[in-house]
N, C-alpha and C positions, 0 to 999 in steps of 0.2 A: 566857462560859466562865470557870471559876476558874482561874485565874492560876497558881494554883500545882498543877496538875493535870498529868500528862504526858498530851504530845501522841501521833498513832500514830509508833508504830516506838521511845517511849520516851525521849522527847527533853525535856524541861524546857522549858513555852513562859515566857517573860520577864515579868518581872509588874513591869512599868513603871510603875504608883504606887508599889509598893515599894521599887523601886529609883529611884524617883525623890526621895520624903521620905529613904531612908536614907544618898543620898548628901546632902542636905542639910542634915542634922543632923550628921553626920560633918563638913563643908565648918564648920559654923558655930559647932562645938565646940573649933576649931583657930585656933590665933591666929600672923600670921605669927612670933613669936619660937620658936613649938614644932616649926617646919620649915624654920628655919633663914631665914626671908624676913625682909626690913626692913620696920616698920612702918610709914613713911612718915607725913604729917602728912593732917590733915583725913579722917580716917578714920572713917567713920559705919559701914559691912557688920559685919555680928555675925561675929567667925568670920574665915575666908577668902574673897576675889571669887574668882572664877569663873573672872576672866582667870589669876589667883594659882594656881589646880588647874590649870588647864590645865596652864602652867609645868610645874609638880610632876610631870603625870604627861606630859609631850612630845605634847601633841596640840593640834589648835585651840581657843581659846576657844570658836567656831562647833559643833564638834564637842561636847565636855565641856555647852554651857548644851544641845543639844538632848534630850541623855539625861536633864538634870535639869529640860527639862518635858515629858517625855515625847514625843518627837519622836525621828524618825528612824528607822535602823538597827537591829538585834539589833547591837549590841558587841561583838566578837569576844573571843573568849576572851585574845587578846594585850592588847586593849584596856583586859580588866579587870582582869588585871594589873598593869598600868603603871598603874590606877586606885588600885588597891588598894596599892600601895606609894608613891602619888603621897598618899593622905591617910592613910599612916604606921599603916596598921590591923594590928590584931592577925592571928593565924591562922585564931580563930574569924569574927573580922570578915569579914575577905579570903574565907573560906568561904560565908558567906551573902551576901556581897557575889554573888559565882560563880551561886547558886542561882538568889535575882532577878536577872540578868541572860540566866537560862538556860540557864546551863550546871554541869556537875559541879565540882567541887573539883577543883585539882588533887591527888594524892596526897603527902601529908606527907612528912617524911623526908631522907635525905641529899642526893637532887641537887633539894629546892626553894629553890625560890631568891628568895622573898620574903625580903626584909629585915625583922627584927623592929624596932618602934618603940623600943626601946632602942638599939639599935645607931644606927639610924638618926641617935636624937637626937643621941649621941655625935658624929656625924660630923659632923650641921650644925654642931657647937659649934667644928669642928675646919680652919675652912674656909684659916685662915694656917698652917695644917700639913700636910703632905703625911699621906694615910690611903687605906685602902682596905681597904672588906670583900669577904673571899675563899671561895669554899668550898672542904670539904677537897680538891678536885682542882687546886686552886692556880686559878680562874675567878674574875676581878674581876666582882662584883656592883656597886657603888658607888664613886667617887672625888670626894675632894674636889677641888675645882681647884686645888691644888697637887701634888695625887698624877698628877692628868694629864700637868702637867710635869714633873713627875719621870718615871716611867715611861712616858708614853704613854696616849691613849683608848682603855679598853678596851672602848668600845661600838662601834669597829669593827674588831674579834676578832668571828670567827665559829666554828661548828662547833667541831672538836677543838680547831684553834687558840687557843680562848678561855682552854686550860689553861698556864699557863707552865711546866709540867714536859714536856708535850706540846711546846712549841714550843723549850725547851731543844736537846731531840733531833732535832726533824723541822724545825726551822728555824734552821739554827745562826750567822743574823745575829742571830736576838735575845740569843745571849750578848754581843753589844758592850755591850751598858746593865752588865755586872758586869766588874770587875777579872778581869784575864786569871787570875793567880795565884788566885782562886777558884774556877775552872772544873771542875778535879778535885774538889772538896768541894760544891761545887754538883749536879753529877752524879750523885755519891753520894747525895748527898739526896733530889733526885727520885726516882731510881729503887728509895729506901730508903721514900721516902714513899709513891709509888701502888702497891709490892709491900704494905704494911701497908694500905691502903684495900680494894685485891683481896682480902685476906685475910677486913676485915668484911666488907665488900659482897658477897662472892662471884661465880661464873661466872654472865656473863649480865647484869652492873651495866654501868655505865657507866667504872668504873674499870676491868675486864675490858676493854672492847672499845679502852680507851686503850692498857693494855699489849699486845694484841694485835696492835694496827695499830704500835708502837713497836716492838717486835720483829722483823717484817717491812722496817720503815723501817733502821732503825739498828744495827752491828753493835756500836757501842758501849755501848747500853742494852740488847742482849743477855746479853752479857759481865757489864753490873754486876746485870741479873736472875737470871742465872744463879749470881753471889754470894752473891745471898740475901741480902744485908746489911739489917738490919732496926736499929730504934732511934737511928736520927743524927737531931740536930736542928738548926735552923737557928742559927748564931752569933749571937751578942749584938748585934754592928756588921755594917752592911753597906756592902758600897764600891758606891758605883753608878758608874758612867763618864758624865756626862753632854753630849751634843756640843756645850751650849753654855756649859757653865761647869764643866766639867770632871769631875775627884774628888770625891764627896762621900764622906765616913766616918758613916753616921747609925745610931745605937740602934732596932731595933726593937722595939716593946714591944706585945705580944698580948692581946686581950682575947675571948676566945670564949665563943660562943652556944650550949651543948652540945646544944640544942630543935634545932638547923639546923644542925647542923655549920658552923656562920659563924664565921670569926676577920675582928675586926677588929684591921688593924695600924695601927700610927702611928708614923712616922719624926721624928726630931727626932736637933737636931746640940748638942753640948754648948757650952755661951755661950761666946762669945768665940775660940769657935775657928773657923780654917780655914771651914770646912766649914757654921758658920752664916753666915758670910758669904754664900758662895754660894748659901746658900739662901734666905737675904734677896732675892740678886738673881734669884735663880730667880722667886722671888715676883712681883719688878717685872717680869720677862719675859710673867709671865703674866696679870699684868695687862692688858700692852701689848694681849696677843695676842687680848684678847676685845673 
């Protein structure tokens, strides 16, 4: 059967040589310094090992070498995914990646949430600074491992939760990470932020069903939706409260993806102050900590 034929009912059946040479040519056209990995000595593999993807995309090496000789399982669609952003592919890439493996595209647009290889790059480059790419609903896609210290792992944020304007309101331990005295100006924000995303995305988005269930939840982010307040931006410094090294004062500086509505941010403390300090020792904590 041809491979690339749909099967009954319209389903895309897997065309496992294709998807087998085109992960390995992708795998062997990447060199650990392009994804942020240490080169290591005595290196003969063209490219990246196998055990190296794995890493990249959080699955077994066991798992990852049987796809690329063709063995095993159809891949689930989460799987290709995490493939697909694990060897830093384009949107067209990540697309026909989808097809061979049998499944549709996902749909383009504001809530995908592939990371593009520029951003990406940026970020491996970024790994002694605290970063993280966000999309506009304020959802961490990616963190360096200094962003994780600083704010927390956002790979275990689920559902709504994942949005930090969402858990401002519906969970209001997560305001301890910010100086009390930005609370009212924080608030404002969010609720100035996902009222301008409802507006492009309209009824029925995903921005929609946040404000939704945040109006129900909170009489507070009723009150400031019902404002209206539109066009506030985030300030220049931001204070974090951190519980193991206290205040930090850091600059945040934006870099956005206008293809994916992605901003990547990057936190950094002005030299010799305060506040690099402890991000010095943030750094050693989280060294410790891995």
């Amino acid at each position: 059967m041809d491979a690339h034929r749909r099967a009954a009912g319209g389903t895309r059946v897997i065309d496992r040589p294709g998807l087998a040479e085109f992960l390995r040519r992708r795998r062997e056209s990447l060199q650990p310094e392009d994804v942020g990995l240490p080169r290591g000595v005595r290196r003969r593999t063209a490219g990246l090992r196998r055990e190296e993807v794995a890493v990249l995309c959080h699955m077994s090496a066991d798992y990852y070498t049987r796809i690329e000789q063709e063995r095993g399982p159809q891949p689930s669609e989460a799987m290709v995914a995490a493939i697909a952003q694990g060897l830093h592919l384009t949107l067209d890439e990540r697309d026909h990646l989808f097809r061979l493996a049998g499944h549709a595209p996902p749909l383009r647009g504001a809530s995908d949430e592939h990371v593009s290889p520029g951003l990406l790059r940026i970020l491996d480059r970024l790994d002694d600074t605290p970063a993280e790419v966000l999309t506009e609903l304020g959802e961490t896609l990616r963190q360096t491992r200094l962003g994780v210290a600083l704010t927390g792992d956002a790979s275990l944020r689920t559902g709504p939760s994942r949005s930090l304007g969402y858990r401002w309101f519906a969970e209001p331990a997560s305001r301890a990470l910010y100086c009390e005295t930005d609370h009212e100006h924080l608030s404002r924000l969010f609720a100035s932020g996902l009222r301008e995303v409802v507006t492009v995305r309209g009824r029925g988005s995903r921005a929609a069903d946040l404000a939704d269930d945040l109006l129900a939840r909170s009489a507070e982010f009723r009150a400031l939706w019902d404002a209206h307040e539109v066009g506030l931006r985030p300030r220049e410094t931001k204070r974090f409260v951190h519980p193991e090294v206290g205040v930090l004062e850091l600059a945040c500086q934006t870099l956005l993806d206008p293809d994916q509505s992605h901003r990547l941010l990057v936190y950094t403390a002005a030299p010799g102050s305060e506040s690099a300090e402890k991000l010095e020792l943030l750094g050693v904590l989280a060294r410790a900590s891995v």
